[in-house]
C-alpha positions in Angstrom: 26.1 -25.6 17.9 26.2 -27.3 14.6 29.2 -26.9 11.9 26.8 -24.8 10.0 26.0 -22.5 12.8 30.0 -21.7 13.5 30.7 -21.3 9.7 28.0 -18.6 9.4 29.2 -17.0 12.5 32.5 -16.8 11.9 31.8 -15.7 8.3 29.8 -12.8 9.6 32.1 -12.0 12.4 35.0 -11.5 10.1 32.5 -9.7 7.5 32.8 -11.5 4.7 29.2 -12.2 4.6 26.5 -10.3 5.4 23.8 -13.2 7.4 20.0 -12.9 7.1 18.2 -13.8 9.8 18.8 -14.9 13.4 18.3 -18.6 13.1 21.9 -20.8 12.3 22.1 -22.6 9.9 22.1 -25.7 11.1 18.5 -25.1 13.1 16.7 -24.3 9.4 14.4 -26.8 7.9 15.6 -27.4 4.4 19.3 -27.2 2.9 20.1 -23.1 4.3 19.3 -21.9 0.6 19.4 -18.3 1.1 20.7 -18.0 4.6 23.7 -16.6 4.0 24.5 -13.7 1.3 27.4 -11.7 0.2 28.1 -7.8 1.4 26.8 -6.5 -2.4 23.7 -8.4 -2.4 22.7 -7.2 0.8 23.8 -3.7 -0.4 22.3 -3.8 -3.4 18.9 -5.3 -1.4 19.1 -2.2 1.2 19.2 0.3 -2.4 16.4 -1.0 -4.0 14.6 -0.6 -1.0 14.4 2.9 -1.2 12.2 2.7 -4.1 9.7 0.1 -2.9 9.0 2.8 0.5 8.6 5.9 -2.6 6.0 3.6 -4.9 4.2 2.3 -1.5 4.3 6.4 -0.2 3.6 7.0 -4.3 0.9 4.6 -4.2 -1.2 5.4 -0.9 -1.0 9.2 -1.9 -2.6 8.4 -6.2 -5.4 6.3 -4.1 -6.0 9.2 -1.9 -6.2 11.5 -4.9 -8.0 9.0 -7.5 -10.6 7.8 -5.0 -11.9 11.4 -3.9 -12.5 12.5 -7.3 -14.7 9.2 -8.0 -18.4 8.9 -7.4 -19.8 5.7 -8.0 -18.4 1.7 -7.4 -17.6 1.8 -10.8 -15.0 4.6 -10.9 -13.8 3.4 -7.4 -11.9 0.9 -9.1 -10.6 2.6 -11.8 -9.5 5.0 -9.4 -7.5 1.9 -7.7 -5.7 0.3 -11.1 -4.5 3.7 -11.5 -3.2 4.1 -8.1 -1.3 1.2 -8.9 -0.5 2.1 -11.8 1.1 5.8 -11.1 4.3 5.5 -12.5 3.1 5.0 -15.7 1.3 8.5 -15.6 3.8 10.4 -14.1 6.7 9.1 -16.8 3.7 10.3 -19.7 3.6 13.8 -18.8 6.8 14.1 -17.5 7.8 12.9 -21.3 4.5 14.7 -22.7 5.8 18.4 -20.9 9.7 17.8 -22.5 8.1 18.1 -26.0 
């Protein structure tokens, strides 16, 4: 085990680093950028994931919705930017119904 391989483990054995992946250090290709990350990044990385699983749930449900009400090729993709593009209508009448 390499110098870099104990560092990391000790680090995240006396938690003062929260360690991404399984490989040490010292077995990575490269110079280990982005091996090894702090307790609050890794926090603030498992908090915005919440959102990513509502706009992917968000998204596959506006697709659902947007591609049974369209008829031709044509509307099938307009049906799809606004899947993608969800948020923006939901902030518009959310903002439209407070006036």
């Amino acid at each position: 085990m390499g110098r870099g391989a104990v560092a990391q483990l000790v680090a995240h054995l006396h938690g003062m680093q929260g360690v991404r992946g399984s490989s040490p250090l010292s077995s990575t290709s490269g110079k280990g950028k982005g091996i090894l990350m702090t307790k609050r990044e890794g926090s603030a990385q498992a908090a915005g994931a919440g959102g990513g699983a509502v706009y992917g749930l968000g998204f596959i449900g506006a697709l659902v919705y947007y591609v049974q009400q369209s008829s031709g090729f044509g509307e099938f993709l307009v049906a799809c930017l606004k899947a993608i593009v969800w948020p923006a209508f939901l902030v518009y009448d959310l903002l439209t119904s407070l006036n």
